[in-house]
C-alpha positions in Angstrom: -12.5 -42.5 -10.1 -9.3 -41.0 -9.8 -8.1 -37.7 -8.5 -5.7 -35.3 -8.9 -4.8 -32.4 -6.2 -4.0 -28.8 -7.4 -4.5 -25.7 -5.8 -6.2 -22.4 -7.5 -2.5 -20.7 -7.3 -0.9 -22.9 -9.2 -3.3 -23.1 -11.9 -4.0 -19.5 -12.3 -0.3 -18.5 -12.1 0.8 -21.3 -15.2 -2.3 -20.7 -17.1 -0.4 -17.0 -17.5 2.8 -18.5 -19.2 0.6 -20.9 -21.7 -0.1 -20.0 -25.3 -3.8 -18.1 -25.6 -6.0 -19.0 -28.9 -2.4 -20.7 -30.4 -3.2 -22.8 -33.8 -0.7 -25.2 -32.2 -3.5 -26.0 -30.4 -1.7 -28.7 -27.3 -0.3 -25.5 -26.2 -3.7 -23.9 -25.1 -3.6 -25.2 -21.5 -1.5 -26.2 -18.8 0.3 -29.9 -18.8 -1.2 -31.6 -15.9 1.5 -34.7 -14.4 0.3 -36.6 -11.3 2.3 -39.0 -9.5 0.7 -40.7 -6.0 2.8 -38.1 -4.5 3.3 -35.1 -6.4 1.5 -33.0 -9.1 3.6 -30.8 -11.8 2.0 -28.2 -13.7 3.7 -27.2 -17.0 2.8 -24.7 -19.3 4.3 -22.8 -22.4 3.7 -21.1 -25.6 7.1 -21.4 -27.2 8.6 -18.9 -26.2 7.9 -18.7 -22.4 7.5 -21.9 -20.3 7.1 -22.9 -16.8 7.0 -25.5 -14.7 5.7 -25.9 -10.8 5.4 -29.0 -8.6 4.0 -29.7 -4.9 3.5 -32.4 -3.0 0.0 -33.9 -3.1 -1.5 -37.1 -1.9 -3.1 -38.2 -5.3 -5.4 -40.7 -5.4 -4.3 -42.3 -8.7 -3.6 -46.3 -9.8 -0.8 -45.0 -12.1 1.6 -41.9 -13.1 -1.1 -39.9 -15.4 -0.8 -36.8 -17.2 -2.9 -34.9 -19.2 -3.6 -30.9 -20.7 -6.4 -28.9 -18.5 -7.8 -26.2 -21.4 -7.0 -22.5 -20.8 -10.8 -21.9 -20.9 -11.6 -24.3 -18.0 -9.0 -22.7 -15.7 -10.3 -19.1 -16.5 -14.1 -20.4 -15.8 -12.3 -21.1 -12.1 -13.6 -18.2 -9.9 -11.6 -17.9 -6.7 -11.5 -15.2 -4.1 -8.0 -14.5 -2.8 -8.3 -15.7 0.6 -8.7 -19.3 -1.0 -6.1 -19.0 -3.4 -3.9 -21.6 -1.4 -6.5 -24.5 -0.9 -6.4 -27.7 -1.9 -8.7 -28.3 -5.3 -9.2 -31.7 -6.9 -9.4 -32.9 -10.6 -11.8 -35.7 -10.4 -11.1 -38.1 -13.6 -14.0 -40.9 -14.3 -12.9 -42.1 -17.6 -14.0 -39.3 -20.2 -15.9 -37.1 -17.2 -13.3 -34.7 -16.2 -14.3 -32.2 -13.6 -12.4 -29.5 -11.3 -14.1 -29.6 -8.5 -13.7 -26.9 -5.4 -16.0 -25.4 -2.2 -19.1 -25.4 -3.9 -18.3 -25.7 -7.9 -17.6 -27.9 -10.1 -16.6 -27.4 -13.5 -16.7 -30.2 -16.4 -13.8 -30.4 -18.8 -12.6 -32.2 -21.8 -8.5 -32.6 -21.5 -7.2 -31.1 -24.7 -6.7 -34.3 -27.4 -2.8 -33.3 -28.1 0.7 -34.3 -27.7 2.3 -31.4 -25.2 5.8 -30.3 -26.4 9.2 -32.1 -24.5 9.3 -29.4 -21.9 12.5 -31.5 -20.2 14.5 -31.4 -23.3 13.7 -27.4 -23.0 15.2 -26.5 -19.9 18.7 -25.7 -20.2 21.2 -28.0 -18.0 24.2 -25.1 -18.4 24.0 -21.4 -18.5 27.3 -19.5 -20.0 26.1 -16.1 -18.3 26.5 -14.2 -21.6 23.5 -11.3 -21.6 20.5 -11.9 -23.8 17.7 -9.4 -24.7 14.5 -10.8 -23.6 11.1 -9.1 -24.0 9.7 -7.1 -21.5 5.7 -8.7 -21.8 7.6 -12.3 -21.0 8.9 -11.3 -18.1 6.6 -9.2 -16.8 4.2 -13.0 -16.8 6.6 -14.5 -15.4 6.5 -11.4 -12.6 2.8 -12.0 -12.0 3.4 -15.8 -11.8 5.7 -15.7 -8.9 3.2 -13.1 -7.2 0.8 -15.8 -7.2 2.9 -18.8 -6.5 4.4 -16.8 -3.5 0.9 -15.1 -2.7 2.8 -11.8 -2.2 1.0 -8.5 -2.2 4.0 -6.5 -4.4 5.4 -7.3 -8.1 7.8 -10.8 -7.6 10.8 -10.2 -9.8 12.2 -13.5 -11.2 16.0 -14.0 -10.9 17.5 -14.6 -14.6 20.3 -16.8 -15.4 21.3 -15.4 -18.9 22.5 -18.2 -21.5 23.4 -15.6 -24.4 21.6 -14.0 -27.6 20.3 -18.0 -29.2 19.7 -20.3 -26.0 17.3 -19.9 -23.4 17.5 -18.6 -20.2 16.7 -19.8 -16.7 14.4 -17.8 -14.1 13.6 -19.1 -10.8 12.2 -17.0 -7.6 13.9 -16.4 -4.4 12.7 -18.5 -1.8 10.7 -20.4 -3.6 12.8 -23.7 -4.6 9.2 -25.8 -6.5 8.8 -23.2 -9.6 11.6 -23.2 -12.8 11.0 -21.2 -15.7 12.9 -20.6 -19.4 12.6 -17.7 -21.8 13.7 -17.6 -25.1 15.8 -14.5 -26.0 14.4 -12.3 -29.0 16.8 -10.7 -31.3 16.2 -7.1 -31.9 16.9 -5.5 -35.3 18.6 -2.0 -35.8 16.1 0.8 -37.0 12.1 1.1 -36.5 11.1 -1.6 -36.9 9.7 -4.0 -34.3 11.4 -6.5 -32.2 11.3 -10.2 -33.8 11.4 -13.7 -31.5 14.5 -15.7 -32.0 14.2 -17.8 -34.3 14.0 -20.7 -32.5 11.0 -22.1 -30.8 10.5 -25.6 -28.9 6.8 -25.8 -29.3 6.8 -27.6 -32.6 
C-alpha cells in the first residue's frame, strides 16, 4: 500500500478553483502529484487554475499522480481547528481511501487525462490590463484564505498579461501556491459578459 500526504486546507481551498458537474468530465476534481517528497495539488476548470505544493514524506515506490473527484473532497468534514493536519491518501491498487482522525472515505480516482496545466502557466507577463471576472477572483480570494488560514478575505496579487493571455495571481507571503486566470472579453451594450475565447481545458 502506498500513501500519499495532504492536508484538509489544501484540498478544500483547490477543490474551489476545479470545474463543478463539467461534461469535460477530468476536470471534476483536483490533480493529485506525489513525489517521495512533495505533493502538488492542481485544479482547474478552464478558465481558472491553480496549483499548490508542500513538502510531505510520501510513502510511494514511484512519482504517481492521479484526479481525487470533487465529490469525495466535499464528503471531507473538517472542523477548523484541524484544517492544517496532516491527512493521508491510502492507495492499495483499485481501493482508494482518504483517510483522517476517525474517517475514512473510499474513492474511485476519476478515469481521465487532466489537461497540461505546465503549458498553461504563463513564463512572461507584458503588464498590459485585462478584464477578469469578478466570481474568479473572488475563488481565488477564498482559496488563499484557506491556504493562509486567515480569518479576513486574502486578496490575490495579479500580474496582468493583456485582453487574450492569462494572467498570473500569487499571495503575499505565501511562496507554495500559483494561480492563472483567463481574461473575459466584455461586449458593449446589455448584454452579458462572454469568456475569452480561449480555453486550455480541452
Amino acid at each position: 500500500m502506498q500513501k500519499v500526504i495532504v492536508t484538509a486546507a489544501h484540498l478544500k481551498a483547490l477543490v474551489l478553483l476545479a470545474a463543478q458537474q463539467d461534461v469535460r468530465y477530468y476536470l471534476n476534481g483536483v490533480l493529485v502529484e506525489a513525489t517521495p517528497f512533495e505533493t502538488r495539488l492542481v485544479a482547474t476548470d478552464g478558465h481558472k487554475l491553480g496549483l499548490a505544493r508542500f513538502a510531505a514524506e510520501n510513502e510511494i515506490t514511484s512519482d504517481i499522480s492521479f484526479i481525487l473527484p470533487t465529490s469525495t473532497i466535499d464528503s471531507l468534514k473538517v472542523a477548523k481547528r484541524d484544517m492544517s493536519a496532516l491527512l493521508s491518501i491510502e492507495i492499495n491498487g483499485a481501493d482508494c481511501a482518504i483517510v483522517a482522525v476517525n474517517t475514512r472515505i473510499s474513492f474511485k480516482p476519476v478515469d481521465g487525462k487532466f489537461p497540461d496545466y505546465r503549458r498553461v502557466i504563463p513564463r512572461t507577463l507584458s503588464g498590459e490590463a485585462g478584464n477578469y471576472m469578478p466570481s474568479l477572483l473572488m475563488a481565488f480570494q477564498k482559496c488563499g484564505q484557506i491556504l493562509l488560514g486567515a480569518t479576513n478575505p486574502v486578496a490575490p496579487r495579479i500580474e496582468q498579461n493583456g485582453e487574450k493571455d492569462a494572467a498570473r495571481l500569487t499571495f503575499d507571503g505565501y511562496d507554495n501556491f500559483i494561480g492563472v486566470c483567463m481574461p473575459f472579453a466584455f461586449k458593449t451594450g446589455p448584454k452579458a459578459p462572454k469568456p475569452a475565447d480561449v480555453s486550455w481545458a480541452v
